[in-house]
C-alpha positions as CSV (number, residue, x, y, z in Angstrom):
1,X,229.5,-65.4,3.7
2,X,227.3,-63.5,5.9
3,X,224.6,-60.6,4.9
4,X,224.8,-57.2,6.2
5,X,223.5,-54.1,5.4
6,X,225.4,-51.0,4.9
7,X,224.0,-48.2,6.3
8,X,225.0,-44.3,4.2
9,X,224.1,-41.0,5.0
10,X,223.0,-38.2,2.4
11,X,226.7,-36.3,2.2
12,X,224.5,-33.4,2.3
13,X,223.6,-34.2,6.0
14,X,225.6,-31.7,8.2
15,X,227.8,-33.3,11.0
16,X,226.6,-37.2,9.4
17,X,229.2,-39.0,11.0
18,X,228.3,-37.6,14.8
19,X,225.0,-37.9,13.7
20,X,224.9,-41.4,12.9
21,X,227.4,-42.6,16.1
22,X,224.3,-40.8,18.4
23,X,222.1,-43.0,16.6
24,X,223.9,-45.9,16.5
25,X,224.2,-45.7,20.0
26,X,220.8,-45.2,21.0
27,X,220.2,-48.2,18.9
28,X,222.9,-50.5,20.3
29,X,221.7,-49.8,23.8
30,X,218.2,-50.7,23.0
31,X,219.2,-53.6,21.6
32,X,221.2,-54.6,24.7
33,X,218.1,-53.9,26.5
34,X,216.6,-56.8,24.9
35,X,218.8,-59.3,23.6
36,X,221.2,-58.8,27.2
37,X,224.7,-56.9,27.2
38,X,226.7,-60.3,26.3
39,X,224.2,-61.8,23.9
40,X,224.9,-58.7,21.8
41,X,228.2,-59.1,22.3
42,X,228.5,-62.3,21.2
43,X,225.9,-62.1,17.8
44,X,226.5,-59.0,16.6
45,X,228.5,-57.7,14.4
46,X,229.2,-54.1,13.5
47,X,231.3,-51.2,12.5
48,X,230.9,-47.3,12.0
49,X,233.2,-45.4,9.8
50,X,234.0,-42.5,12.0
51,X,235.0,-40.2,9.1
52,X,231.7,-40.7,6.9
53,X,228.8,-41.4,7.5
54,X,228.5,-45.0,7.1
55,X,227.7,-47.9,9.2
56,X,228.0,-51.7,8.8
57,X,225.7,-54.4,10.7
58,X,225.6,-57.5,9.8
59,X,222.6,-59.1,10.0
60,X,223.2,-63.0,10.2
61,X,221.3,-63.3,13.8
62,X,218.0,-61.8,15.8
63,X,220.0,-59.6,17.8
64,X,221.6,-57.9,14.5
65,X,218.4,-57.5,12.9
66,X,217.0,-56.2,15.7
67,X,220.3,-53.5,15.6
68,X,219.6,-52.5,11.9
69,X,215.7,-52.4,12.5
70,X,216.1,-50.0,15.6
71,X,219.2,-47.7,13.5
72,X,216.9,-47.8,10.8
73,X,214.0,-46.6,12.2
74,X,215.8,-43.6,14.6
75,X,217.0,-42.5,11.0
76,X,213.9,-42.0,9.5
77,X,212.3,-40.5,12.3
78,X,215.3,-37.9,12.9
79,X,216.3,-37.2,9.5
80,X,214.0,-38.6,7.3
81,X,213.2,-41.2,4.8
82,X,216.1,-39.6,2.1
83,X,218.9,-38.7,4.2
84,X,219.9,-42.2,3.7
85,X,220.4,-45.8,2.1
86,X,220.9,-48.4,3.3
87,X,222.5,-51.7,0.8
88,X,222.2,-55.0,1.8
89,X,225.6,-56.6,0.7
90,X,227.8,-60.1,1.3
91,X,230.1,-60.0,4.3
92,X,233.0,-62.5,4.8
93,X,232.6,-64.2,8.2
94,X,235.8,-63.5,10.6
C-alpha cells in the first residue's frame, strides 16, 4: 500500500476538468524540470479523470510530492483556497 492524495475540484468550478489538466500540466512539467524527464517517469505515479475534476498522485517518493505540492499550490493561486480538496487516501501499489 502506497499514499496518495486525491486531488477534487468544487463541481461548481466551470470547465474543472480542462481546468485542472492545464494545471496538472504546468505542474508535471515543473516537476520534470527538476527531478529530470525519466526520473519522473520512473517515481511518479498519477492519473486525471478527464470527465471530473479529479486528480490522483501518489505520493510514495520526492518527485511525487514535489507533483502534488506544485498542483497544489497553482490551485490555490488560480482558483482559490475552496475550489478544492484534496484527501490523502491508501493506494494499492501496481
Amino acid at each position: 500500500m502506497a499514499n496518495a492524495y486525491k486531488f477534487i475540484l468544487n463541481e461548481k468550478i466551470k470547465d474543472s476538468a480542462n481546468i485542472l489538466k492545464v494545471l496538472f500540466s504546468m505542474a508535471l512539467k515543473e516537476t520534470e524540470l527538476i527531478y529530470g524527464k525519466a526520473k519522473v517517469k520512473l517515481e511518479t505515479n498519477y492519473k486525471l479523470n478527464n470527465s471530473r475534476g479529479i486528480c490522483l498522485i501518489e505520493s510514495g517518493t520526492d518527485c511525487g510530492e514535489h507533483l502534488a505540492k506544485l498542483l497544489s499550490g497553482f490551485l490555490i493561486r488560480e482558483l482559490g483556497d475552496n475550489s478544492f480538496k484534496v484527501e490523502r487516501i491508501k493506494t494499492e501499489n501496481k
